[in-house]
N, C-alpha and C positions, 0 to 999 in steps of 0.2 A: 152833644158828643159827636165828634168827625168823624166816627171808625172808620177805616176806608175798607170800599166796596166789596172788592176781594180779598179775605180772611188771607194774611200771610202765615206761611211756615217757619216757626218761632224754635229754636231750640238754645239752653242755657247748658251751659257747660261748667259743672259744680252747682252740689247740693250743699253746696251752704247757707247761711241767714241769708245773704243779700240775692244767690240765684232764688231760694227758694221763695220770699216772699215777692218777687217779684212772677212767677210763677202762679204763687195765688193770687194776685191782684189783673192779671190776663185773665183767667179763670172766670172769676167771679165776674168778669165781664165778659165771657164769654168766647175771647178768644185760646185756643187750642196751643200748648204749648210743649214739649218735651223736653226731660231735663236727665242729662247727661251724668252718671257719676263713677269714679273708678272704684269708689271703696263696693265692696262685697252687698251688704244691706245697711238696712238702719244703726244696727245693732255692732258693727264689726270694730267701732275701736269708740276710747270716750273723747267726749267732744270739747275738753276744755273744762276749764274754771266757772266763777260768776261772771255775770256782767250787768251795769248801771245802765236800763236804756231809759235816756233822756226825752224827756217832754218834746221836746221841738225837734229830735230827729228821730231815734228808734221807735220811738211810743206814735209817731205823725205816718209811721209805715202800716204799722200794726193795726191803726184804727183804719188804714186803707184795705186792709186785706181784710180787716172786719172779725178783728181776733184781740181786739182790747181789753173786753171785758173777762175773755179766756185768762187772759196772761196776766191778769191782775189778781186773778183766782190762787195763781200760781207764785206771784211775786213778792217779795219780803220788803215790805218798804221800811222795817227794823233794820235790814242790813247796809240803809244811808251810811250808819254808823263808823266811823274814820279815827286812828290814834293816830299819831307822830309821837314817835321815840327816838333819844339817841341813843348812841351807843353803849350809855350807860344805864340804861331803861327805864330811863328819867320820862315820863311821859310829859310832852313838851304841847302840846294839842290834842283837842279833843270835839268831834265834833258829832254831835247828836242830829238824826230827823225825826219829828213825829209822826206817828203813826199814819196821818190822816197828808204827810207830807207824798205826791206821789211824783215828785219831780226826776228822782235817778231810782225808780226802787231796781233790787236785786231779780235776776231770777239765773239758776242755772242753764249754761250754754245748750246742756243736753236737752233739759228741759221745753227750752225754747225752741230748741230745731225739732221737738220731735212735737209740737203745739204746728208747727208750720208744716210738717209732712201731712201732720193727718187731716191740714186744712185742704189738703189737695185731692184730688179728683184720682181713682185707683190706677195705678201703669203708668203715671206722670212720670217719677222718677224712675230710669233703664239703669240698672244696679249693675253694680262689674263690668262699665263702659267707658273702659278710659279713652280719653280723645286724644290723638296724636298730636295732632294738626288742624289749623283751620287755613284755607286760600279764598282768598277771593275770585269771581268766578266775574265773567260779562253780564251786564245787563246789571248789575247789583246786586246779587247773590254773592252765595256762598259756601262754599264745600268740608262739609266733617271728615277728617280721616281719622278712623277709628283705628286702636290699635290692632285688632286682627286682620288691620289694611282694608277693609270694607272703606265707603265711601257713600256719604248722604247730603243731599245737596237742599238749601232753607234760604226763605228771604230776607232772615235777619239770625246770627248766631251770635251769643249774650257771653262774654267770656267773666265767667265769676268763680272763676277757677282759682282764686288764689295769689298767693304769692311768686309760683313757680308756670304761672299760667303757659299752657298751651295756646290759648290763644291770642297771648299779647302777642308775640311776633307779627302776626300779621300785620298789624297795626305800626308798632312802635321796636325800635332796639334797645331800648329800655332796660335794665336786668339787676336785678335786687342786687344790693352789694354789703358786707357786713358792715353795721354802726358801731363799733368797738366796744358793744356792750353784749354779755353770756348774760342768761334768764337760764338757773340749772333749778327743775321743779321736784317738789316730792310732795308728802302730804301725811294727816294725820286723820283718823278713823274714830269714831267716838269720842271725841275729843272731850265733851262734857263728864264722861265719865272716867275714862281713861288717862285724860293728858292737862289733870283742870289748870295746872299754870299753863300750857299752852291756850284754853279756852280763854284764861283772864286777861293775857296779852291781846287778843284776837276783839275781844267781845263779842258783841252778835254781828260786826260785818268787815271791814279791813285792816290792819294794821301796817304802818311803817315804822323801819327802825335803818336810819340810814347815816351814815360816816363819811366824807370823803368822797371816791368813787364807786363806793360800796352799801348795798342795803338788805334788807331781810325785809321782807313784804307778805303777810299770809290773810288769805281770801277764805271768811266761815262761805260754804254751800251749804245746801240743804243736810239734813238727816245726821247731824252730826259732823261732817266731813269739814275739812279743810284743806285745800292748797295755799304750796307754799314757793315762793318766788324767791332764790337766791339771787341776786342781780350784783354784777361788777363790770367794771369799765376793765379791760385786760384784753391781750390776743385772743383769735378766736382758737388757737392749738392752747391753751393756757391746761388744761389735760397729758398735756404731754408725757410720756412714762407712764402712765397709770392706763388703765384699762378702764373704759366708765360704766361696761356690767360688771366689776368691782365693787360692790358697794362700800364695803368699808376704806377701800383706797379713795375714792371720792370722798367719803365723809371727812377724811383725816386732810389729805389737800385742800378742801372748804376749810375746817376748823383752822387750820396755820392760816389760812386769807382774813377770816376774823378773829385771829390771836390780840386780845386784850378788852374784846368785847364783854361786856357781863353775862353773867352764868349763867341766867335765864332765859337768855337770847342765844344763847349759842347752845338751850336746848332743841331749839330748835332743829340744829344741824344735828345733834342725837339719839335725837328720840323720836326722829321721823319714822313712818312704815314703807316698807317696801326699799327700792332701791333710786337712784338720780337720774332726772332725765334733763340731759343737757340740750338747752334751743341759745345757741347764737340767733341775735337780734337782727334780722338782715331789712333794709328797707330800699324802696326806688327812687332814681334821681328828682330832687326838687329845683325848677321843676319837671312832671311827668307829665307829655301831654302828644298828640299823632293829630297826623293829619286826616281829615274825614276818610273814613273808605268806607261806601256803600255795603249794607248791610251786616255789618262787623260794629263792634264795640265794647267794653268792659264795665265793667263796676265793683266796689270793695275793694278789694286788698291786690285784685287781678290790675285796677285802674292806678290805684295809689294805696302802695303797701308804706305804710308809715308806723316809727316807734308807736308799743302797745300803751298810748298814756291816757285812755277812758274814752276815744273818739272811734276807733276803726270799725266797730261791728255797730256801732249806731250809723256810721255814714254809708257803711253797704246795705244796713235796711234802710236806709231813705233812698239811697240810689236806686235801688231794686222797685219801691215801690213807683217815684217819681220816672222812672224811664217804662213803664210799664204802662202807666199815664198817660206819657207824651205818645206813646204806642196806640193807646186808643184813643187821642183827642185828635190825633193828627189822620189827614187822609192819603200820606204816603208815610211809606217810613224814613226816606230822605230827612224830609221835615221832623219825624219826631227825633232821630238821633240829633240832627241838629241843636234841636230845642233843649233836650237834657243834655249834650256835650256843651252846650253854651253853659249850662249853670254848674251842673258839674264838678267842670276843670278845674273853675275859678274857686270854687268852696273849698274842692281836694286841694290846692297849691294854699290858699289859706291855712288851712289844717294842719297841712305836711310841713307849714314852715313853724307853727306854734307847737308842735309836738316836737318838732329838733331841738329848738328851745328849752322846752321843756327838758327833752333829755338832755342838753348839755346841762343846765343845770341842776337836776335830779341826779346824775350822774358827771359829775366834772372831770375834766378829763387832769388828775392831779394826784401825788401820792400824797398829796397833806390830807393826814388824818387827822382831820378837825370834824364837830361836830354843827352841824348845820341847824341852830335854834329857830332862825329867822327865817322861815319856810313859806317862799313869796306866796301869797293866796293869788295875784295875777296868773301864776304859773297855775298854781293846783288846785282853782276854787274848792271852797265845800261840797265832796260828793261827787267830785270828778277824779275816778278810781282807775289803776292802771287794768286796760284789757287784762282777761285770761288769754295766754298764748291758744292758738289752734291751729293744727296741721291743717296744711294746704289740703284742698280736693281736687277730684276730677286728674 
């Protein structure tokens, strides 16, 4: 191992999967890290849906941070489990994992980011610290500007802040722009007990039910619970007139967008709890990529925000973990951003062009309401599940 000689001053910006495990894998090796976040605490909002972390990227982090065995403690590898429906709720595929399969299992988002807080060393994360800004500074540094204008200056600042990152500018002009596809989420609560034809549709792990440029998509979580994924290809105003803490004016605008879907499917727009939370789908240009700037850099969603099609929070914990790496193999940090922006870029621009793919054809941009039987497995292998949305951090 190279570590170089003088312990640099490390700070990550965003407490999510990709800052945070990258955070325990310095740790664990010793090096000193601080990590920057604006939400409140642990606790102050929920963190998302499921998610499938894969063998060869999220599960390759995990065992880096030395938290595999945790997380499988925790993980459902029952919820592999995938329907395809159309519109008529013809269920059109069906795919089953065994139990002892542990190639994509399940675990909840919340789940998992609070499996990676408590891997961490007490006062790592600075809670209700949102970053303004980050500059580049001489010599190779780097300057935080926090928002109560304070100012703290590190020899390497880790932008995994997200989608809306503060500190991609430094770097790049880069800027999420809408994919013409709304994600409007809600969900169901006991579902076993309460909602059993919602359970039946769902089984124990994803369902799709998808027409045209339009689908229904609901994700079982732990303890009963489900979310549920309205997904259409339309303007991002497609709201217009109505108010969207409305609930039942949402619900009635959805139901006329799936008028002639079957009954059971379009309980799902009825019989949901609570009220609709509308996420336009926004992603960054492909490709994304900056020129070197000493002691700056990104990773996840901050580096390459791309549609949610089962890849994004896996590739921000292997980013996290693997620049974390290059941090301690390498004897300056020059050399390590180089070494993980070499592999990186090239993975992300791969990724970000099979997930657009993906969503043109998960989502075609078309009013023919035809039913899509022939649901390419190139696009959506076995067990490759669309992300849970999650608000940006930091």
């Amino acid at each position: 191992m190279a570590l170089m000689s003088t312990t640099p001053r490390i700070a990550i910006v965003g407490a999510g999967l990709g800052g945070l495990v990258c955070a325990g894998v310095l740790q664990r090796h010793g090096v000193p890290v601080t990590v920057f976040e604006r939400e409140s605490g642990p606790h102050s909002r929920s963190q998302g849906g499921t998610l499938d972390i894969h063998e060869d990227t999220g599960q390759v982090a995990l065992r880096a941070a030395g938290l595999f065995d945790q997380f499988l403690d925790l993980a459902r590898p029952e919820s592999q489990e995938w329907r395809l429906y159309d519109r008529h709720a013809t269920l059109i595929r069906h795919d089953q994992a065994g139990q002892d399969d542990l190639s994509r299992p399940e675990i909840d988002r919340g789940q998992l980011r609070t499996l990676l807080l408590d891997s961490l060393a007490p006062g790592t994360v600075r809670w209700n610290h949102p970053v303004r800004a980050v500059t580049p500074l001489p010599h190779g540094t780097a300057r935080v500007h926090h928002h109560d204008r304070t100012t703290e200056d590190f020899a390497l600042v880790i932008g995994a802040d997200g989608a809306w990152s503060r500190v991609r500018p430094a770097l790049s002009d880069g800027q999420p722009s809408y994919a013409g596809v709304t994600m409007v989420e809600t969900h169901f609560d006991d579902v076993d007990h309460r909602h059993p034809g919602i359970a039946h549709l769902v089984g124990r792990g994803t369902m799709s039910a998808k027409a045209g440029g339009r689908s229904l998509v609901m994700q079982r979580n732990s303890n009963g619970h489900v979310r549920v994924y309205i997904t259409f290809r339309g303007p991002q105003d497609w709201h217009t007139g109505i108010d969207l803490a409305d609930t039942e004016a949402v619900r009635a605008r959805l139901l006329t967008q799936y008028q002639g879907w079957h009954e059971s499917l379009l309980d799902i727009l009825r019989d949901n709890e609570g009220g609709f939370i509308n996420r336009p789908m926004f992603v960054l240009p492909v490709p994304h990529s900056w020129q070197r700037v000493p002691g700056i850099t990104l990773l996840g969603d901050a580096a390459h925000l791309m549609p949610p099609v089962g890849v994004g929070a896996n590739l921000a914990l292997l980013d996290g973990a693997e620049l974390a790496h290059a941090v301690i193999g390498h004897p300056t940090l020059d050399e390590a951003l180089d070494t993980y922006e070499s592999v990186m870029l090239p993975r992300a621009l791969d990724n970000a062009k099979t997930a657009q793919h993906m969503l043109a054809t998960l989502m075609p941009d078309t009013d023919t309401d035809t039913d899509d039987a022939a649901f390419p497995d190139a696009l959506w292998p076995a067990g490759t599940l669309p992300d849970s949305p999650a608000a940006h951090t930091s």
